[in-house]
C-alpha positions as MATLAB code, in Angstrom:
seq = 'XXXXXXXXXXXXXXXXXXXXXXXXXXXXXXXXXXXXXXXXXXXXXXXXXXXXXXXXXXXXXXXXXXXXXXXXXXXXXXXXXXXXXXXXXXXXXXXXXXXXXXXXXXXXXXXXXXXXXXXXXXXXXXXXXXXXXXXXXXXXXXXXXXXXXXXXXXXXXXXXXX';
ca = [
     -38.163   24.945  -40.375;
     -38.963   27.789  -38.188;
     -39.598   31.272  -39.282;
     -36.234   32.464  -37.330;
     -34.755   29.131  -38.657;
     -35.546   30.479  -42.321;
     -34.607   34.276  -41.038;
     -31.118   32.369  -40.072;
     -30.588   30.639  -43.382;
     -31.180   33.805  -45.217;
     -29.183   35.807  -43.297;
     -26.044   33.623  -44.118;
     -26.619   33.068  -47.264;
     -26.684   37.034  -48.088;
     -23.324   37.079  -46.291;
     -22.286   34.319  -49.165;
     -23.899   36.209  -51.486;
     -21.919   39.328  -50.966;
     -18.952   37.681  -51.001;
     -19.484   35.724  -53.901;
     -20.754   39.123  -56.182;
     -17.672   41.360  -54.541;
     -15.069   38.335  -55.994;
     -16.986   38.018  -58.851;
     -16.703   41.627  -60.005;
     -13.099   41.921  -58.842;
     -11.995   39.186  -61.159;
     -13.765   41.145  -64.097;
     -12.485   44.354  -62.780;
      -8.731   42.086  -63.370;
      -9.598   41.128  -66.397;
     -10.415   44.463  -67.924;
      -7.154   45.510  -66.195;
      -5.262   42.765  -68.072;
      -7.125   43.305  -71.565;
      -6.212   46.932  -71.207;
      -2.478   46.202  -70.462;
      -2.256   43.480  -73.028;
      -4.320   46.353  -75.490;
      -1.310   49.085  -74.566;
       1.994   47.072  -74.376;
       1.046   45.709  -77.396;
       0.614   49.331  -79.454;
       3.863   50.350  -77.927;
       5.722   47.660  -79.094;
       4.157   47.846  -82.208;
       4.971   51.710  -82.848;
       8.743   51.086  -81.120;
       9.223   48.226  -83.214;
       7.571   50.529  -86.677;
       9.568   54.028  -85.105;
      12.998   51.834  -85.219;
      12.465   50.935  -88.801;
      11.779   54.186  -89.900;
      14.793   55.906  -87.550;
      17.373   53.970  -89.278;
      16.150   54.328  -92.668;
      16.177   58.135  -91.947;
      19.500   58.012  -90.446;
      19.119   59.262  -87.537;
      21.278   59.686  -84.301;
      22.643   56.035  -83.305;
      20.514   56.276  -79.754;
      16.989   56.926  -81.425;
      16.579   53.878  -82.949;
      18.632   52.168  -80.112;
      16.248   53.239  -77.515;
      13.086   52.308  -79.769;
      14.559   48.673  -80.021;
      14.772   48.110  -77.005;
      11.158   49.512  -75.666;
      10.214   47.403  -77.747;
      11.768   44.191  -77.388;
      10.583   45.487  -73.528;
       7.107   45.169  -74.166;
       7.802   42.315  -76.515;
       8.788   40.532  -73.613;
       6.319   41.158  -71.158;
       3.746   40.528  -73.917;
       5.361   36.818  -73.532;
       6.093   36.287  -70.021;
       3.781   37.954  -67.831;
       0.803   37.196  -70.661;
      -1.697   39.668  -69.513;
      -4.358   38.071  -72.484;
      -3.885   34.570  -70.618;
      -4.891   36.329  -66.866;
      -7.415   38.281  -68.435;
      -9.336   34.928  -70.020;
      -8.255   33.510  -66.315;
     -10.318   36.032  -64.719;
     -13.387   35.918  -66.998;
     -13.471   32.356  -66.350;
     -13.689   32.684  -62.463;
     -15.872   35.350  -62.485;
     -18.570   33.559  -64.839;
     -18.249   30.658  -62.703;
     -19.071   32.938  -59.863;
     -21.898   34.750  -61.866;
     -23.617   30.915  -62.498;
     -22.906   29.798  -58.793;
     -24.262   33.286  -57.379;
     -27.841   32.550  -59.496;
     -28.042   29.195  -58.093;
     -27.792   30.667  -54.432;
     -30.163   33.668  -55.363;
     -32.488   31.037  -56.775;
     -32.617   28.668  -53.698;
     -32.988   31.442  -51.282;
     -35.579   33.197  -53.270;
     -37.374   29.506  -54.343;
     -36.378   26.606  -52.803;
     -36.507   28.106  -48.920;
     -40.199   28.800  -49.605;
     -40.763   25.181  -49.860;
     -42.273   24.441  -46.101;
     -40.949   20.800  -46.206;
     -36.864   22.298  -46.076;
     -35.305   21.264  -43.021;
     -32.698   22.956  -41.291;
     -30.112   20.176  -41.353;
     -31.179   20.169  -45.966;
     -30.486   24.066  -45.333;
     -27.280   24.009  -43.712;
     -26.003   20.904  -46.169;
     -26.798   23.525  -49.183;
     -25.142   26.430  -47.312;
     -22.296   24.497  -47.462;
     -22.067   23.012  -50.598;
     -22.167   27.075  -52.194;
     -19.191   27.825  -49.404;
     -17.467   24.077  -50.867;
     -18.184   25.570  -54.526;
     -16.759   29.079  -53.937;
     -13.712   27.302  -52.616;
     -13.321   25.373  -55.138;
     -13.601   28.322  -57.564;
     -10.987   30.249  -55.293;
      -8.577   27.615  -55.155;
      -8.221   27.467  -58.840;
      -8.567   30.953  -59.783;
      -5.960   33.831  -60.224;
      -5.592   35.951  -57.283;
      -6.969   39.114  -57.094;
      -4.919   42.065  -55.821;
      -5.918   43.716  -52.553;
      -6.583   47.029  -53.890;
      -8.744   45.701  -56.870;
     -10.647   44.221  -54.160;
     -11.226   47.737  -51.779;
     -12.184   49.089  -55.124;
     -15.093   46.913  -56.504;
     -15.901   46.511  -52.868;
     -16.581   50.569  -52.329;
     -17.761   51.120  -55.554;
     -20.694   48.069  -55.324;
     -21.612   49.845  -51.782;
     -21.455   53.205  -53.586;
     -24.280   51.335  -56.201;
     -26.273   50.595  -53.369;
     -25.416   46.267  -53.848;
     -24.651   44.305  -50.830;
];
């Protein structure tokens, strides 16, 4: 392989790189998202569901404990169906499966392209196979919001990471 050959190879894989690190953080910045949802709707429907108790023991006005109920039987229910704690273990998954694939991309382009005996056509094959294993992790992970994305994206350029 050439020395622009190499240049070439490196080039792309950075581009796979960053890609691979900005998806990677923006499925942990989801999953903190999710903990910290799962964290809140949780303590409100814990302190609706105590308040209630406590309201009607105290006799108080019919609505108080009324409106308490049902914030919490809210929260209650989102707690079951939308199941932020199930996302949040979706998105830790993907992104440590994007942490392990973006060392093994870091470690052939800072190792294995030394080797003088890597041909172009053995470059390209690997190049694919991390774009085939990124896919792979895409296709089965959660999606990640648009603006969760524009945000891990400005603040890794704010750190100074590609």
């Amino acid at each position: 392989m050439t020395p622009a050959d190499r240049d070439a190879v490196k080039t792309e894989l950075n581009r796979l790189l960053s890609s691979v690190l900005y998806t990677e953080k923006a499925h942990f910045r989801h999953e903190e998202r999710a903990r910290r949802t799962y964290f809140w709707l949780g303590l409100v429907a814990t302190a609706a569901g105590t308040l209630t108790a406590i309201s009607v023991l105290q006799d108080l006005a019919t609505w108080i404990p009324t409106v308490l109920a049902v914030l919490a039987s809210l929260c209650s229910a989102l707690l079951t169906f939308v199941r932020p704690s199930d996302s949040a273990e979706a998105h830790a998954k993907s992104g440590r499966s994007l942490g392990e694939l973006r060392v093994r991309m870091r470690q052939y382009r800072d190792l294995d392209l030394r080797d003088a005996d890597v041909t172009v056509q053995a470059a390209r094959a690997c190049l694919a196979k991390f774009a085939a294993d990124k896919a792979d992790i895409d296709a089965v992970a959660e999606a990640i919001s648009d603006r969760v994305y524009r945000r891990t994206a400005k603040k890794l350029k704010d750190e100074g990471q590609q």
